[in-house]
NUMIKOL-149424 format. One line per 8 residues: number of its first residue (from 0); their letters; for each residue x, y, z of N, C-alpha, C, O. Coordinates in steps of 0.001 Angstrom, whole numbers. Layout:
residues N
NUM = A = X:Y:Z:X:Y:Z:X:Y:Z:X:Y:Z | ...
END
This chain:
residues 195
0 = XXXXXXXX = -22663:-30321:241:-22775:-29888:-1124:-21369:-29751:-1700:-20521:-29013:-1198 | -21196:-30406:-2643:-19414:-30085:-3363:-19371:-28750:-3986:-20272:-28080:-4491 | -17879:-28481:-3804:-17898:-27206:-4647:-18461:-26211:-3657:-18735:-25134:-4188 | -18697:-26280:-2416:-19117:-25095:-1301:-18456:-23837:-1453:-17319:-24151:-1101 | -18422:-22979:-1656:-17847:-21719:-1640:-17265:-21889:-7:-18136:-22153:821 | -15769:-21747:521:-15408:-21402:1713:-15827:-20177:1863:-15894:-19268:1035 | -16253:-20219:3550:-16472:-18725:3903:-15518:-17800:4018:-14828:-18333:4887 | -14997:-16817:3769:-14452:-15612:3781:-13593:-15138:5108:-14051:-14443:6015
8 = XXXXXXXX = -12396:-15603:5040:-11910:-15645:6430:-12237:-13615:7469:-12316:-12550:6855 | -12297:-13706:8367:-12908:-12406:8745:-11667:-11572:8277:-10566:-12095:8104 | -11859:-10551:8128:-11040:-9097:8016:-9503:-9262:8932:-8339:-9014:8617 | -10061:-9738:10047:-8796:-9090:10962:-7383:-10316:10452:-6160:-10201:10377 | -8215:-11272:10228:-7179:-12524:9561:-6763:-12011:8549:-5653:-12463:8266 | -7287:-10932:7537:-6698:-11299:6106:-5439:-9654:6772:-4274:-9628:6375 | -5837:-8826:7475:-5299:-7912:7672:-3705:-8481:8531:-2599:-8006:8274 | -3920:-9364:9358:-2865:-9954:10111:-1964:-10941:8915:-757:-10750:8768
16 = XXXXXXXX = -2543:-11760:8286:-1493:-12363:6969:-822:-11085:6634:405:-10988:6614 | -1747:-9957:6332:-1048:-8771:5258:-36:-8618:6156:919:-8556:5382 | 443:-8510:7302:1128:-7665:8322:2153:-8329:8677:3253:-7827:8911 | 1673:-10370:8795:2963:-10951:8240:4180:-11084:7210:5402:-10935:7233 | 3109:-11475:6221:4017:-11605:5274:4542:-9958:4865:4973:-9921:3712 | 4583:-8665:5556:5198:-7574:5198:6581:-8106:5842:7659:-8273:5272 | 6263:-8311:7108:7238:-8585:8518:8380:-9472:7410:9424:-9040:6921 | 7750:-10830:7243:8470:-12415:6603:9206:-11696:5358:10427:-11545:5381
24 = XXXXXXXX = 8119:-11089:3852:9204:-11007:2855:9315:-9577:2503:9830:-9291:1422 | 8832:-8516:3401:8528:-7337:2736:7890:-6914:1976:7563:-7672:1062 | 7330:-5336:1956:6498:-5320:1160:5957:-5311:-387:4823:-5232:-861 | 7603:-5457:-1119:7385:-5296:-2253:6830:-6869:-2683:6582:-7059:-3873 | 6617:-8107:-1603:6758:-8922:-2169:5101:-9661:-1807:4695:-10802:-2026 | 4325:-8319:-1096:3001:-8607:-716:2118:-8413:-2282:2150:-7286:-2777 | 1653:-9082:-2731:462:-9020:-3777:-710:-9323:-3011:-726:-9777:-1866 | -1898:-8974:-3890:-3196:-9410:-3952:-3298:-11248:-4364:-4208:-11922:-3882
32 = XXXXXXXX = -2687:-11606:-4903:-2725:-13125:-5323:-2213:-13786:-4142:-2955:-14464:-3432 | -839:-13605:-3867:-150:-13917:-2668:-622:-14190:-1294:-445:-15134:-524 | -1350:-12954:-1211:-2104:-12627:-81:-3410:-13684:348:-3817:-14294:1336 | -3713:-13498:-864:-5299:-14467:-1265:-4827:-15771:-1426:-5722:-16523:-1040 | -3496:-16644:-1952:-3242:-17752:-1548:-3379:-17849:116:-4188:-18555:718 | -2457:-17026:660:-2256:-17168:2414:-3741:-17286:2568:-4043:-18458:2346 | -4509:-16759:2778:-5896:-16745:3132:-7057:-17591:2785:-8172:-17509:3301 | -6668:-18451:1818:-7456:-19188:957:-8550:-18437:-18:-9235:-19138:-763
40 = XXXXXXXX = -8701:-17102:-10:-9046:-16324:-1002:-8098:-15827:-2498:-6910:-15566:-2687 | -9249:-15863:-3325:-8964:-14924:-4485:-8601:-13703:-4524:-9140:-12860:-3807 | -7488:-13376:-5491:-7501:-11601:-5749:-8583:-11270:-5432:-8904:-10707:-4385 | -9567:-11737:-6722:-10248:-10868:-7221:-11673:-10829:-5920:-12560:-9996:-5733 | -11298:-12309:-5130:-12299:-11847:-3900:-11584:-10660:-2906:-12052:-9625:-2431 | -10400:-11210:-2823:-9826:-9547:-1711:-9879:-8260:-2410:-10037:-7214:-1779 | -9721:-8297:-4021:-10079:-6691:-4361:-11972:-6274:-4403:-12489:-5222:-4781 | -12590:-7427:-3912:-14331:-7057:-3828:-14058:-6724:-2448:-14714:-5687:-2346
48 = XXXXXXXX = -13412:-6956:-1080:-14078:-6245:107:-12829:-5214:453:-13058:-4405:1352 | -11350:-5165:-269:-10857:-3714:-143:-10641:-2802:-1174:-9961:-1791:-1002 | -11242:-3124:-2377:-11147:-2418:-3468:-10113:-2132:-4413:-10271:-1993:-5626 | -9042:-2055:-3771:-7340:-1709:-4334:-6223:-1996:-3363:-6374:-1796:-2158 | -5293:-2385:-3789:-4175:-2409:-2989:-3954:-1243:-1736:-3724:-1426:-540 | -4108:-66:-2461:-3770:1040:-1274:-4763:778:-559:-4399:315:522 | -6311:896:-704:-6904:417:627:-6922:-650:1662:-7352:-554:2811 | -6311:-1833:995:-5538:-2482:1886:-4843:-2409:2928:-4954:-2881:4060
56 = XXXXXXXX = -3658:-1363:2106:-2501:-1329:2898:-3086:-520:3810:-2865:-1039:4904 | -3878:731:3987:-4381:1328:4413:-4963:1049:5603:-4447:1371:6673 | -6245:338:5484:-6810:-765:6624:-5900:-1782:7525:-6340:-2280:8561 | -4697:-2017:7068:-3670:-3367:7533:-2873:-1894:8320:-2459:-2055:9468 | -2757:-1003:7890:-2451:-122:9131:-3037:676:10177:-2596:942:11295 | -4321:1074:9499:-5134:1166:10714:-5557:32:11988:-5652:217:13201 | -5727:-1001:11290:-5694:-2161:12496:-4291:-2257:13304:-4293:-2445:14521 | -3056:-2112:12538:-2017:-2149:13415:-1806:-958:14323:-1185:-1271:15338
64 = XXXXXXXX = -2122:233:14256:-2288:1633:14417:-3042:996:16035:-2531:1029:17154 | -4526:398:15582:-5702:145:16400:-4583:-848:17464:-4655:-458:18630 | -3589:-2036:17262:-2730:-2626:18349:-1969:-2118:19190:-1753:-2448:20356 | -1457:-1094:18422:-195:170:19387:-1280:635:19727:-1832:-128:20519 | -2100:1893:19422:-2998:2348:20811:-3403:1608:21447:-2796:1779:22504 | -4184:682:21596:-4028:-309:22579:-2586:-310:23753:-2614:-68:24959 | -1506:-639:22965:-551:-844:23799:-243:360:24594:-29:241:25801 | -183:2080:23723:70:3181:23861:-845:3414:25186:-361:3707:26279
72 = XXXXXXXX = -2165:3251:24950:-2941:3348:26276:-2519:2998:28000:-2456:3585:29080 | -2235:1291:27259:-1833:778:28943:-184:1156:29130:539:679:30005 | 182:2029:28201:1808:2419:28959:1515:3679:29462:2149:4250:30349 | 504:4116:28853:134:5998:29421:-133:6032:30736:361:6758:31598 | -1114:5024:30847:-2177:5185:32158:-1389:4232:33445:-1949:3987:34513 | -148:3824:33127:583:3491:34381:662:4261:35245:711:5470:35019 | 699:3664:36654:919:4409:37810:2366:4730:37787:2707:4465:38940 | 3412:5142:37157:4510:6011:37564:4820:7686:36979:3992:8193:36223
80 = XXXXXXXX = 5858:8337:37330:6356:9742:36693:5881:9196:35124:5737:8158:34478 | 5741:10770:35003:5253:11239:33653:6204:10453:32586:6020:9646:31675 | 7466:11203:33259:8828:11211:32465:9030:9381:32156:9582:8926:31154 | 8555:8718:33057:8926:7194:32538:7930:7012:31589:8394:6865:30459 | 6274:6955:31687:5467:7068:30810:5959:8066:29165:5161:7988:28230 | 6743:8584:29051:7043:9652:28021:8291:8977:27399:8827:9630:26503 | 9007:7446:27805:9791:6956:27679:9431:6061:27342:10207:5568:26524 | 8274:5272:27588:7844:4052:27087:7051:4741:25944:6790:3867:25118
88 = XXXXXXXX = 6577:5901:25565:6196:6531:24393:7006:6697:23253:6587:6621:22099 | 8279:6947:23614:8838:6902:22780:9581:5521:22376:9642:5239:21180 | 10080:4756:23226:10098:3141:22971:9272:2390:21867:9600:1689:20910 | 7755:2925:22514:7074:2422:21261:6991:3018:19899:6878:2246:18947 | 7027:4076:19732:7145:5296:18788:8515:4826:17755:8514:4879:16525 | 9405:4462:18448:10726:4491:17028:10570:3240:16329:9661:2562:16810 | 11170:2711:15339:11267:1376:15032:11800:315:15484:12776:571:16189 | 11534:-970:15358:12539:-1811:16445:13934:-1867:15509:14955:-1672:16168
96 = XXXXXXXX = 14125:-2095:14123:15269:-1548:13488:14536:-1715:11981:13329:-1851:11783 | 15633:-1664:10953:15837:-1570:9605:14628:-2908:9074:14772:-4105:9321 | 13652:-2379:8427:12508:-2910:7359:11152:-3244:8425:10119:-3764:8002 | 11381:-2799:10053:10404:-2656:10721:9024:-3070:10053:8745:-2476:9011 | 7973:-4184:10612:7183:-4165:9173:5785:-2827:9429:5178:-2205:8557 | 5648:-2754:10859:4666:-1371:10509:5337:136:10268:4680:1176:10238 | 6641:48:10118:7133:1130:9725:7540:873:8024:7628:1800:7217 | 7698:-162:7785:7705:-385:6393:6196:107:5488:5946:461:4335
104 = XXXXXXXX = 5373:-121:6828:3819:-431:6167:3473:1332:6368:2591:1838:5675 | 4055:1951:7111:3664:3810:7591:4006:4104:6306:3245:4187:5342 | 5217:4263:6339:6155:4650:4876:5179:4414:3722:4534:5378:3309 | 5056:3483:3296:4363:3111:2003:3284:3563:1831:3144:4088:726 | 2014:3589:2800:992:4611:2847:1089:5641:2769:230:6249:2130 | 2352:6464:3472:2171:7518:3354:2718:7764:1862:1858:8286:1154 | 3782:7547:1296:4452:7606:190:2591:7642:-793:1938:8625:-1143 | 2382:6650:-899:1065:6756:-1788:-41:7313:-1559:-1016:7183:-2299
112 = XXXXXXXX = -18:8241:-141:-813:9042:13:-995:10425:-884:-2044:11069:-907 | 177:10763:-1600:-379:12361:-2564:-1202:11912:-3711:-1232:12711:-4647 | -2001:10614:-3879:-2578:10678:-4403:-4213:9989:-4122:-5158:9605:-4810 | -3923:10091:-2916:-4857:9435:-2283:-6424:10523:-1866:-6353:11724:-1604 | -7425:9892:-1899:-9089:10829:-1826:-8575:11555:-268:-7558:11518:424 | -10030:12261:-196:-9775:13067:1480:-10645:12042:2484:-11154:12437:3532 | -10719:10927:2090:-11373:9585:3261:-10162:9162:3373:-9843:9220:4560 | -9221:8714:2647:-8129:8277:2713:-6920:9236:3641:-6408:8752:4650
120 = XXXXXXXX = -6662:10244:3282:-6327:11173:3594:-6862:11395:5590:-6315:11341:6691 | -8116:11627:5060:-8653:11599:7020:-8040:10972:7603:-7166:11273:8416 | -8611:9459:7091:-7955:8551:8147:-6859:8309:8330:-6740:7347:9089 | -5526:8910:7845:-4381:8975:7920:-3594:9880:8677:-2412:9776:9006 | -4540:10921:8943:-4490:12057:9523:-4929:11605:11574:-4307:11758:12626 | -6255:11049:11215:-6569:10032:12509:-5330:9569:13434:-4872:9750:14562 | -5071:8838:12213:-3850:8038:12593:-2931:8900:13289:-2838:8799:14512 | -2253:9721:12660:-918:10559:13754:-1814:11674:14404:-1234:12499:15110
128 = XXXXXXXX = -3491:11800:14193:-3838:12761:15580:-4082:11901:17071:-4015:12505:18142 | -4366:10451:17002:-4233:10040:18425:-3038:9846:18862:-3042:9768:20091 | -1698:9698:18259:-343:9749:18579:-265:11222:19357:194:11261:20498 | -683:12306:18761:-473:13738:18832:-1283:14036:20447:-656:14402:21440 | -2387:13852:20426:-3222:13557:21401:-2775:13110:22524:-2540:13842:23485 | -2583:11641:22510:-2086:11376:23795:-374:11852:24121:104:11482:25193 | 307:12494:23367:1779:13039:23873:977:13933:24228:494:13665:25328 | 512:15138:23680:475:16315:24347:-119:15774:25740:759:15769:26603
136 = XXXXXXXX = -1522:15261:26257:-2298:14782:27393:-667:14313:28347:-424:14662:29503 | -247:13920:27937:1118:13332:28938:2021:14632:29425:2414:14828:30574 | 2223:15361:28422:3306:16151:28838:2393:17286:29978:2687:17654:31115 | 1090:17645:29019:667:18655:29823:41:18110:31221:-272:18930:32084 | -143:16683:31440:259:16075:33221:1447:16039:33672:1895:15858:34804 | 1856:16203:32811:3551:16433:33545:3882:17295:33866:4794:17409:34684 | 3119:18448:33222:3811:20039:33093:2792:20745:34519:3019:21778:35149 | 1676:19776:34691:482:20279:36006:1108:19598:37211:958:20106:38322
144 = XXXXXXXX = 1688:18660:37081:2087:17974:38624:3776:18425:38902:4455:17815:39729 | 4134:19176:38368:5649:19908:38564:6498:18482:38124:7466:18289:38859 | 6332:17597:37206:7727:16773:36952:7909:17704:35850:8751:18482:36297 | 7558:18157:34445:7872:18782:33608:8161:20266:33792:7402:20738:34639 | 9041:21197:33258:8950:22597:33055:7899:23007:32418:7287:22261:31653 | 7534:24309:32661:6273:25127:31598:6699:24940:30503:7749:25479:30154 | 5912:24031:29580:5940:24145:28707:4450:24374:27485:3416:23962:28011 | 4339:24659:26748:3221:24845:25486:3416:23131:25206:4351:22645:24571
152 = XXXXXXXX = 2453:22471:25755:2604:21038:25124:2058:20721:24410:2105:19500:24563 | 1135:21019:23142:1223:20754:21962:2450:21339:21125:2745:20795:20060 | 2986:22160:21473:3644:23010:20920:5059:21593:20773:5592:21137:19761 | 5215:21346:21846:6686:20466:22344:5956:18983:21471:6656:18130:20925 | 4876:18962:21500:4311:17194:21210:4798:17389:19835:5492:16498:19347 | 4481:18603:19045:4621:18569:17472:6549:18445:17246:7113:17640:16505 | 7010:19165:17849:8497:19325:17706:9064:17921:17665:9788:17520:16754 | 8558:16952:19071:8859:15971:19880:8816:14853:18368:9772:14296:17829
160 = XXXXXXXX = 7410:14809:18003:6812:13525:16835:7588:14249:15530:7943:13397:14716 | 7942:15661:15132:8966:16056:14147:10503:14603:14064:10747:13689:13277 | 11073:15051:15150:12489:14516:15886:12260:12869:15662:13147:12167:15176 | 11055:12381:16045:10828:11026:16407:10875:10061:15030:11401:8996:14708 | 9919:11181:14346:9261:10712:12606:10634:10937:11293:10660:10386:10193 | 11312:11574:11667:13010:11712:10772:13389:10893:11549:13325:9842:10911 | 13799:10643:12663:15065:9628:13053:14287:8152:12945:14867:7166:12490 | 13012:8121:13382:12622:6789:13279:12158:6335:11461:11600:5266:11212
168 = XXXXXXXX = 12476:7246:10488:12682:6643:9064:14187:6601:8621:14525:6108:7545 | 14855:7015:9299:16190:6680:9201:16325:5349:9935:17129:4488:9579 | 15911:5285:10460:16012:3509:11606:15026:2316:9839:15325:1336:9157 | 14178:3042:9908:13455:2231:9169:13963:2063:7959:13391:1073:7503 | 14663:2445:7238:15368:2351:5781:16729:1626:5998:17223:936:5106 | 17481:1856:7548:18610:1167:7248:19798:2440:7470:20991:2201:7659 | 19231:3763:7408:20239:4612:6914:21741:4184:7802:21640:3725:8939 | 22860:4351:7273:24047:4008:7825:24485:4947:8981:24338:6104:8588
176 = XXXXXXXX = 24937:4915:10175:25154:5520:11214:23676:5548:11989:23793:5898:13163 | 22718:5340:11699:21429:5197:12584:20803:4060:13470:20082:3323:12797 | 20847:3869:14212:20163:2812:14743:18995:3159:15699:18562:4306:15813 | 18600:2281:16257:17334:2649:17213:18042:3047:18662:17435:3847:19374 | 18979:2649:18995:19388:3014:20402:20252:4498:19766:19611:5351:20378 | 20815:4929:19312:21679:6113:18952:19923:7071:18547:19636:8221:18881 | 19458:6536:18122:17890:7412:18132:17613:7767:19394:17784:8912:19811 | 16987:6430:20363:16428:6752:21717:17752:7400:22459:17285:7365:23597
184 = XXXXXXXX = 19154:8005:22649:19875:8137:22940:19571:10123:22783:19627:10945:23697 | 19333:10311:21639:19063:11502:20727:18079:12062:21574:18290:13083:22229 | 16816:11319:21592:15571:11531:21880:15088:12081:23951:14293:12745:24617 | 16435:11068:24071:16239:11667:25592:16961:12849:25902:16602:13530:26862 | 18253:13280:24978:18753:14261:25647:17681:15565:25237:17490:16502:26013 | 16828:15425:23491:16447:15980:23668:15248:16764:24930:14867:17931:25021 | 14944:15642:25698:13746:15596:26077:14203:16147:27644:13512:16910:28318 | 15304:15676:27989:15800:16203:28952:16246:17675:28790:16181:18330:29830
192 = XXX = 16715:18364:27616:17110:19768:27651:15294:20445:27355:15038:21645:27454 | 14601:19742:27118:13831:20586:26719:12738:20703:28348:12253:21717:28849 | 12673:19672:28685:11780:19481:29916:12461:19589:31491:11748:19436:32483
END
């Protein structure tokens, strides 16, 4: 039949273009048109199954969110010390450097989050409670098998993702004197005076 309507490439494709082209030109340079060229869709078909830009961006980070836990998982559940597992946590945790694209993509959600509903809001919240979750679960195996000191490990997880979430948006903007190794550098002594 001519003129077939193409089918609708699935979700995780249009979410992975979004996540490229953040990576390729950044995000100021992601549109709805843009996007929908890459995909062979219309705006106005990508604003019928995410509604608005922010839910976009939104979903294109929860799926990336959904790749790091994934990854976060199989570095947790390795067979070595806590303390190396709590190192590859934070490895993954900072940015790899300046315009990072899922730290470009954190930033921007969150930035447009004070005006965002409480669905929006939840799931954003989701988002840094399984981060929160599995640090504390780590430390407080660390803190039961004697590699860690007594510590309150939610107490240390919140301090820990404080330290992590300022230095790793200083990595992510570029700030001058910051990098990702002078971060992870930061991050262990803290972790060593504290544990």
């Amino acid at each position: 039949m001519a003129g077939a309507r193409k089918n609708a490439p699935p979700r995780e494709e249009v979410l992975a273009a979004a996540m490229d082209m953040i990576a390729e030109r950044g995000l100021e340079k992601l549109t709805m048109a843009g996007l929908g060229r890459e995909v062979g869709m219309s705006s106005g078909h990508l604003l019928y199954y995410f509604r608005s830009k922010d839910e976009l961006l939104l979903q294109t980070l929860e799926w990336s969110e959904g790749r790091l836990g994934a990854e976060r998982g199989r570095l947790l559940t390795r067979a070595e010390p806590a303390r190396e597992r709590l190192e590859a946590y934070v490895e993954l945790y900072v940015p790899d450097g300046h315009r990072d694209p899922h730290w470009t993509l954190w930033l921007e959600v969150w930035n447009r989050s004070q005006n965002a509903d409480e669905d929006a809001r939840g799931r954003q919240a989701a988002i840094e409670g399984a981060w929160h979750r599995d640090l504390v679960a780590l430390v407080a195996e660390g803190v039961s098998r004697g590699e860690f000191r007594p510590v309150d490990a939610d107490r240390f997880a919140a301090r820990l993702r404080a330290l992590l979430d300022g230095f790793s948006i200083h990595v992510a903007i570029g700030l001058r004197g910051t990098d990702r190794e002078q971060v992870l550098t930061h991050v262990r002594e803290f972790i060593t005076e504290s544990l």
